[in-house]
C-alpha positions as CSV (number, residue, x, y, z in Angstrom):
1,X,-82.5,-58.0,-31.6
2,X,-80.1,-60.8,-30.6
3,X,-77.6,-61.0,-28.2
4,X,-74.8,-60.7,-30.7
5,X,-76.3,-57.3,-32.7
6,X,-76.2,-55.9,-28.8
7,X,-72.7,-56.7,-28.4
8,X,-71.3,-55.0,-31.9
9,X,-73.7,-52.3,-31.7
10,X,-71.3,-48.8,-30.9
11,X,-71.1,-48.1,-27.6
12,X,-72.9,-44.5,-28.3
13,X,-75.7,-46.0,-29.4
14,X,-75.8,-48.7,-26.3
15,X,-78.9,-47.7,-23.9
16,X,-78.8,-48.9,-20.2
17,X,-81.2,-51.6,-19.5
18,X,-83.6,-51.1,-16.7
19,X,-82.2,-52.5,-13.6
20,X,-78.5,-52.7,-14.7
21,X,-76.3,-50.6,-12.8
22,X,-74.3,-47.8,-14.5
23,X,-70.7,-48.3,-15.4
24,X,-68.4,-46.6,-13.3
25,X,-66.7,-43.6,-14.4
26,X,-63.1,-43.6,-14.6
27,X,-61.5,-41.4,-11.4
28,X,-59.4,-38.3,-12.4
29,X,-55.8,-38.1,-12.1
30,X,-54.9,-35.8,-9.1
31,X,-54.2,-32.1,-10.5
32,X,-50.9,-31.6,-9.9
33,X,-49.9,-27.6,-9.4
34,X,-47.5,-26.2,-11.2
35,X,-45.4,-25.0,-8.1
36,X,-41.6,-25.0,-8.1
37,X,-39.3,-25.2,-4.8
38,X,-38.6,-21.9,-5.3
39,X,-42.2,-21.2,-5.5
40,X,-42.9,-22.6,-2.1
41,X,-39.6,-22.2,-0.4
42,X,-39.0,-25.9,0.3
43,X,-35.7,-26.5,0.5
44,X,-35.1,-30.6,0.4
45,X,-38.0,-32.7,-1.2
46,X,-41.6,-31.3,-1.8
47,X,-44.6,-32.9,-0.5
48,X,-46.1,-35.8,-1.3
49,X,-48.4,-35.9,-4.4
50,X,-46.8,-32.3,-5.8
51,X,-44.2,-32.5,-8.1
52,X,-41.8,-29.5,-9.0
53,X,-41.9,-27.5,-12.6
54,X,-38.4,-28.0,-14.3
55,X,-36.8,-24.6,-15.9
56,X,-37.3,-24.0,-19.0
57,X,-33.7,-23.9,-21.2
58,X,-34.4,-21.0,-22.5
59,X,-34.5,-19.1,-19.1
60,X,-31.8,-22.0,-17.6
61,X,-29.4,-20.8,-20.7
62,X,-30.2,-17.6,-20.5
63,X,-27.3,-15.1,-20.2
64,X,-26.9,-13.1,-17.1
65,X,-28.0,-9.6,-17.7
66,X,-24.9,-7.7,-18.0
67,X,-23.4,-4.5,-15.8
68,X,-24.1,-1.5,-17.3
69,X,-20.9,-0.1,-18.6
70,X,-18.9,2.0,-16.8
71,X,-19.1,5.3,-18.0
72,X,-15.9,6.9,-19.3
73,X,-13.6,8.3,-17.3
74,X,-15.1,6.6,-14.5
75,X,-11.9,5.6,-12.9
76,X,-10.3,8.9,-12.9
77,X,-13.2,9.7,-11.0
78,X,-12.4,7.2,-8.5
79,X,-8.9,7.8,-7.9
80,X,-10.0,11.5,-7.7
81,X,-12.6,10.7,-5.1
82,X,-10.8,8.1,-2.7
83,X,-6.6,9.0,-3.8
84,X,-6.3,13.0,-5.1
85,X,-8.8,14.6,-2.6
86,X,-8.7,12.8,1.0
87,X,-4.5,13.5,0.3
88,X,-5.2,17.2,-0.6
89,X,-7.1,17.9,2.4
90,X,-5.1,15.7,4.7
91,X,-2.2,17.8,3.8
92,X,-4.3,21.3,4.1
93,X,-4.9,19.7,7.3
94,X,-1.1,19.5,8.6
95,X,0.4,22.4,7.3
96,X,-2.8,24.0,8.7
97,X,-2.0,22.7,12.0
98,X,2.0,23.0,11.8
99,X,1.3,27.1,11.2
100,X,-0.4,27.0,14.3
101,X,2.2,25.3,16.0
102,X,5.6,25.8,14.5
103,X,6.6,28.8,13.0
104,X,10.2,29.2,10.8
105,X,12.2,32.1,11.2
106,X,15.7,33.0,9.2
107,X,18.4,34.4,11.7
108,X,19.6,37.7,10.2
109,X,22.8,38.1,12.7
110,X,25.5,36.2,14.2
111,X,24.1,36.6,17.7
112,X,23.1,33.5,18.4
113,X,26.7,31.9,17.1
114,X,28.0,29.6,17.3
115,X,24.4,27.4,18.1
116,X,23.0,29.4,15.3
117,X,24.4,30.5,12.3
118,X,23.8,33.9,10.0
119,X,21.0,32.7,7.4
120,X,20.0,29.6,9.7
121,X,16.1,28.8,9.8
122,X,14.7,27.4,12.6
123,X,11.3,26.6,13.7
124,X,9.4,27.7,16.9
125,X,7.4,25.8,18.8
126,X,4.0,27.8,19.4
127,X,2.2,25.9,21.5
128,X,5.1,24.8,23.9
129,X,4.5,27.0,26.7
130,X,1.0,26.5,26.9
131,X,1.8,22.9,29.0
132,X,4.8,23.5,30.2
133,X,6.9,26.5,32.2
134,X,9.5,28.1,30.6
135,X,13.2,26.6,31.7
136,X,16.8,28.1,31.9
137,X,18.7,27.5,29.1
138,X,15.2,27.3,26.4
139,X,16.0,29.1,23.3
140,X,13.5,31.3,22.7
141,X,11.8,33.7,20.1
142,X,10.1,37.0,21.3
143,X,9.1,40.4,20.5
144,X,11.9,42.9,22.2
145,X,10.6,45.5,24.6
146,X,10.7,49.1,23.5
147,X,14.4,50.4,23.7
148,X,16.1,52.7,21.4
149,X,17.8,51.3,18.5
150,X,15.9,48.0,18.8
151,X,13.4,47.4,16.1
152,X,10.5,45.9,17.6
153,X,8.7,44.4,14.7
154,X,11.4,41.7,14.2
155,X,11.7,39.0,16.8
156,X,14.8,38.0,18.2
157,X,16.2,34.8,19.3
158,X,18.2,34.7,22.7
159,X,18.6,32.0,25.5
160,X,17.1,32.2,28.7
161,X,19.4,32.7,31.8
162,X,17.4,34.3,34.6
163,X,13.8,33.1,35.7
164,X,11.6,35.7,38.0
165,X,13.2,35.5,41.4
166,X,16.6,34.4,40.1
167,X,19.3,36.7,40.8
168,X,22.2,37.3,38.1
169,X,25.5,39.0,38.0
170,X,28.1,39.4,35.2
171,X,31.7,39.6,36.8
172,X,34.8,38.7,35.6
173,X,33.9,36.8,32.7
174,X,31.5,34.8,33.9
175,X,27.5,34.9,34.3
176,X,26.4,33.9,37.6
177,X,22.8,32.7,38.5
178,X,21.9,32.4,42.1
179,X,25.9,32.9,42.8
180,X,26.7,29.6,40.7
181,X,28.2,30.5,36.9
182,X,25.8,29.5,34.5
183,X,27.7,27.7,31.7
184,X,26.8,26.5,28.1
185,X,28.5,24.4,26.3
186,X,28.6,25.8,23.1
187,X,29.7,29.2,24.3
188,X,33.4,29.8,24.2
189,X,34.0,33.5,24.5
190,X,33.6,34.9,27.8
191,X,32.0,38.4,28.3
192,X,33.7,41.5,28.1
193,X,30.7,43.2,30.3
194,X,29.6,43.4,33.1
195,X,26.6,43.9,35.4
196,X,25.5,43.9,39.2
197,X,23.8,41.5,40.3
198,X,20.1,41.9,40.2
199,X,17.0,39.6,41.0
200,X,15.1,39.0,37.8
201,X,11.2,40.4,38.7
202,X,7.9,38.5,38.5
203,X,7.1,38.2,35.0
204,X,10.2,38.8,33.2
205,X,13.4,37.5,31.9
206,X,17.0,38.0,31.6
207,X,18.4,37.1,28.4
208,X,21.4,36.5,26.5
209,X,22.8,36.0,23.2
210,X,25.4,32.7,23.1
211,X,27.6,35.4,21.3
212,X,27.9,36.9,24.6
213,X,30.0,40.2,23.2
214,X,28.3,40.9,19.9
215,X,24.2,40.4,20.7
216,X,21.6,42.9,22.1
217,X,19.3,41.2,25.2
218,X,19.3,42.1,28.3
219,X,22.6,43.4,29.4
220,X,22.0,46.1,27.1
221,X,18.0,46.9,27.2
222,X,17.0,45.1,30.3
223,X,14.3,42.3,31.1
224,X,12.1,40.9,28.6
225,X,8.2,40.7,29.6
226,X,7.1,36.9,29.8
227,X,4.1,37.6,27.4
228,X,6.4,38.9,24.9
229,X,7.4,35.2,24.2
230,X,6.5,33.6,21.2
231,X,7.9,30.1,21.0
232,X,10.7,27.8,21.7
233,X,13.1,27.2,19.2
234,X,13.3,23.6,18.4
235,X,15.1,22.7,15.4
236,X,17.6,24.4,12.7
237,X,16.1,22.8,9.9
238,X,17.6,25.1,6.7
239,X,20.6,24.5,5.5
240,X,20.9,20.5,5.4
241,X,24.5,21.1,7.2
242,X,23.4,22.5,10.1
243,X,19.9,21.1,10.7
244,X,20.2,20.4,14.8
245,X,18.1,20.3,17.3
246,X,18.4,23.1,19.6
């Protein structure tokens, strides 16, 4: 066979001659893996010799999944949850606490005149005398003692004049409290009474009506027990003309 047969015969049929060395094999390409930055958390440029997997565009156009819909009447039920019932129970919660501490009353006679009117409503404070001591001059609420013609079951409201230990005399139109007249502004009539002079005793009260001639207290049915006392009277708050502190 010639040299020129060798050369054009197919390179499948070519046979390696003894002694010739064997053709090199071409070197494979590096495998590259098929990682993307996400895949190995990189966060600037991946190493050498790897090479990142681009997103397909059918997942980059991909629509974000949408919310589920909100069900109906779902924001009723939000304004019921977070507006309607924290307002319900916050008001439960202060008329709650105002019955324990204030308490109205409607005065049913002129006794009180002129501070307080007939059909006036005032409020009591409750709690009052549990921090502080009770003072000459408070108007205050209370259960009466046990004296005939005095109905016990409704309270009456009457100013405080005599403290226990304070002495009190009613002479000549004038109320005197440890020998000085006591005097409020708003009373104008004088009373008609009188009374010796007394000292109030430990636990009690001497009382009187601003209407000095037309009110039952304690010129007529004596001292009022201290535990008798419900509240002080604060505030006329019924009708709008008269509302007044107290």
């Amino acid at each position: 066979m010639t040299t020129s047969e060798e050369e054009n015969r197919p390179p499948a049929d070519r046979q390696d001659s003894p002694g010739r060395a064997a053709e090199p094999k071409a070197p494979k390409p590096p495998r590259t893996p098929e990682y993307s930055i996400e895949d190995r958390g990189w966060i600037s440029e991946p190493p050498v010799g790897w090479t990142t997997r681009p997103v397909s565009e059918s997942a980059a156009e991909a629509p974000a999944e949408a919310p589920a819909a909100r069900k109906k009447g779902g924001f009723w039920s939000l304004v019921m949850r977070d507006v309607v019932i924290p307002l319900l129970v916050a008001v439960g919660l202060v008329f709650g606490g105002l019955a324990a501490v204030a308490k109205p009353y409607k005065i049913p006679t002129g006794s009180m005149e002129p501070t307080i009117q007939v059909n006036d409503r005032i409020l009591a404070n409750r709690l009052i005398y549990h921090f502080k001591d009770i003072e000459r001059g408070d108007i205050i609420v209370f259960d009466p003692p046990a004296f005939p013609g005095v109905d016990a079951s409704t309270p009456y409201v009457k100013r405080v004049v005599g403290l226990p230990g304070d002495t009190v005399e009613v002479r000549d139109g004038m109320t005197l409290v440890n020998g000085n007249e006591f005097i409020v502004e708003e009373v104008k009539d004088r009373p008609y009474y009188t009374r010796a002079e007394e000292t109030v005793p430990e636990g009690m009260l001497f009382v009187l009506g601003d209407n000095r001639n037309s009110s039952q207290d304690s010129h007529v049915w004596g001292y009022l027990p201290m535990e008798n006392v419900i509240g002080r009277a604060d505030i006329i708050y019924w009708p709008p003309s008269d509302i007044d502190w107290l």
